[in-house]
VEXDREN-677353 format. One line per field, with one value per residue (C-alpha): residue number from 1; residue in three letters; z, y, x. Coordinates in steps of 0.05 Angstrom, whole numbers, always signed. Layout:
! residues N
k: [NUM,...]
r: [Ala,...]
zz: [Z,...]
yy: [Y,...]
xx: [X,...]
***
This chain:
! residues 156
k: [1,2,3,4,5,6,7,8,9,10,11,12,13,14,15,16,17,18,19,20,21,22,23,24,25,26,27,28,29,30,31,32,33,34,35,36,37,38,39,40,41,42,43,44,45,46,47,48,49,50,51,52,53,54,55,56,57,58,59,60,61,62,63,64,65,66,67,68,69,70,71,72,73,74,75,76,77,78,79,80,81,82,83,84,85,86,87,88,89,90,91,92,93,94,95,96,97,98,99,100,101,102,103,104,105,106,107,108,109,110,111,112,113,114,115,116,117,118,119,120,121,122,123,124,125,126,127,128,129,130,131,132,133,134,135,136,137,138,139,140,141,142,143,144,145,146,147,148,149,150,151,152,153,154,155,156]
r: [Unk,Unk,Unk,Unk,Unk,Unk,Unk,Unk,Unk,Unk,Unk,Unk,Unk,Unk,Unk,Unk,Unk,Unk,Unk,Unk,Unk,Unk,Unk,Unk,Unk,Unk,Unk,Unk,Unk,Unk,Unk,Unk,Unk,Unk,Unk,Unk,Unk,Unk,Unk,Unk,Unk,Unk,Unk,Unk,Unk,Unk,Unk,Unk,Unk,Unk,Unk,Unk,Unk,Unk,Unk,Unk,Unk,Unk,Unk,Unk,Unk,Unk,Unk,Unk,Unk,Unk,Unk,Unk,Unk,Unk,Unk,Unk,Unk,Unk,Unk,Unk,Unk,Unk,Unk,Unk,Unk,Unk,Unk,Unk,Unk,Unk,Unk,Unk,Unk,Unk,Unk,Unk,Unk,Unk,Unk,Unk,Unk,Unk,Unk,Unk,Unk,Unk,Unk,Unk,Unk,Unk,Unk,Unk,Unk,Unk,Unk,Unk,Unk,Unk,Unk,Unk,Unk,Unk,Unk,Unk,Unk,Unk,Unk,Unk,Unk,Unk,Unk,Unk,Unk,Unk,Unk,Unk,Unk,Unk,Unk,Unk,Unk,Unk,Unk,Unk,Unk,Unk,Unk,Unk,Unk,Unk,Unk,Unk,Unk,Unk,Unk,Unk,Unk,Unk,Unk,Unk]
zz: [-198,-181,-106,-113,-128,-79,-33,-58,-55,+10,+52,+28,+88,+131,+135,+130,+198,+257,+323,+382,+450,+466,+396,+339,+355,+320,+272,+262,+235,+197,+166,+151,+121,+86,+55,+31,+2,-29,-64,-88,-120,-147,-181,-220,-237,-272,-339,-361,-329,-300,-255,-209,-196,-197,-144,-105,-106,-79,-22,-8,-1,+37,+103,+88,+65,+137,+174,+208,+137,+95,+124,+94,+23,-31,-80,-131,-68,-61,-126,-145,-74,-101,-163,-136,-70,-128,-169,-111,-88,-154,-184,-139,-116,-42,-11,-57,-57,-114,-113,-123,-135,-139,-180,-165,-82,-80,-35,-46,-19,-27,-18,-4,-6,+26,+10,-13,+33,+44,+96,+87,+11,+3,-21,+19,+26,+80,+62,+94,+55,+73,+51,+54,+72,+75,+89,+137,+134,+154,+153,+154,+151,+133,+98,+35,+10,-67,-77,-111,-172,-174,-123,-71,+2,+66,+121,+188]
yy: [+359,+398,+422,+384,+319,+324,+332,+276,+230,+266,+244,+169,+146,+200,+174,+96,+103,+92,+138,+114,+146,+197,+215,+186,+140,+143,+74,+116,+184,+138,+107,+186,+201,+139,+131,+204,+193,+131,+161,+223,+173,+119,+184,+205,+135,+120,+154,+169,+120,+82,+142,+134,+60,+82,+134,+74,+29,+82,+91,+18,+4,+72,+50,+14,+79,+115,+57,+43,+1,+49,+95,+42,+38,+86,+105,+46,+5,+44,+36,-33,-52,-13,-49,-121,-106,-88,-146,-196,-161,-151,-230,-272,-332,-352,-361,-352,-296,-235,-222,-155,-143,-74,-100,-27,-38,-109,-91,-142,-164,-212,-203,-260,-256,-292,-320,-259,-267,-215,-159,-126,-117,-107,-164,-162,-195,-196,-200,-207,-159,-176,-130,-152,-104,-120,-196,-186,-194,-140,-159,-116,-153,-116,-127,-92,-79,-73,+0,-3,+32,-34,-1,-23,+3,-13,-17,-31]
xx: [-22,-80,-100,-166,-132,-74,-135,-170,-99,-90,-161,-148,-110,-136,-199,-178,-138,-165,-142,-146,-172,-111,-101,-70,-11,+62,+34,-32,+22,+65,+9,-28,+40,+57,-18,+1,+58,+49,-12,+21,+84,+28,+0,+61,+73,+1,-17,-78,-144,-82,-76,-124,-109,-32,-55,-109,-50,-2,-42,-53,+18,+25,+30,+95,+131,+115,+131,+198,+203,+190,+253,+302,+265,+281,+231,+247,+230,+173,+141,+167,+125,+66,+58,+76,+25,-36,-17,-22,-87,-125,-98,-55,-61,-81,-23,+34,+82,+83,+156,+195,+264,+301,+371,+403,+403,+389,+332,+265,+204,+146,+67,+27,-56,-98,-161,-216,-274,-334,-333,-411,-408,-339,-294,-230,-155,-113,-38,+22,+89,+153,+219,+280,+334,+410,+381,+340,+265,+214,+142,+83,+6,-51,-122,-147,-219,-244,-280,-338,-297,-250,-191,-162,-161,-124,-173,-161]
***
């Protein structure tokens, strides 16, 4: 991967998250570190144009991997999440789940959209992804906005 791009993947959820007065919080590192992450793994994972939506979707789903959640996924987790999280952003349905399964740890999850509604220009979705870990359910919400280039980015 080249330095410019591991930059590029890098600034994604650095400038998406929001600090507050005294710094940025423990949620605000997880989600610097997660965004990271998740980008650099969506980038192995896409091949060729599909890369930088691979990368975009990494980044999206980010926050999850730097998140007290994201410590009890593994990096199927990780990128079965990724690609279910895009799929409900980019073409679910309002409302009903885009479901994930890993069979090798039995770990899954579920992302429901909601409605897309405007923010400025943007068009936007707030979701709610649930994980499911030994049983029991861990929920993250969040809201995503289309790029002009057709991504997808958390926002706050």
């Amino acid at each position: 991967m080249s330095p410019a791009r591991l930059v590029a993947i890098a600034l994604i959820p650095i400038v998406l998250t929001a600090c507050g007065p005294d710094g940025p919080s423990k949620a605000d590192t997880g989600l610097i570190v997660g965004g990271v992450a998740g980008g650099i793994i969506g980038n192995q994972v896409g091949k060729g144009s599909g890369n930088v939506l691979a990368t975009v979707a990494g980044a999206v789903v980010g926050g999850i991997v730097g998140s007290e959640i994201g410590r009890s996924m593994d990096k199927q987790d990780r990128m079965l999440a990724q690609r279910a999280e895009y799929a409900a952003l980019e073409e679910g349905t309002s409302g009903k789940p885009r479901r994930w399964d890993n069979p090798d740890n039995g770990h899954y999850g579920e992302i429901v959209p909601s409605s897309p509604y405007k923010r400025g220009v943007a068009d936007c979705r707030d979701y709610t992804h649930t994980i499911y870990i030994d049983g029991k359910p861990r929920t993250m919400r969040g809201t995503a906005c289309r790029n002009g280039d057709g991504t997808w980015r958390n926002v706050a």
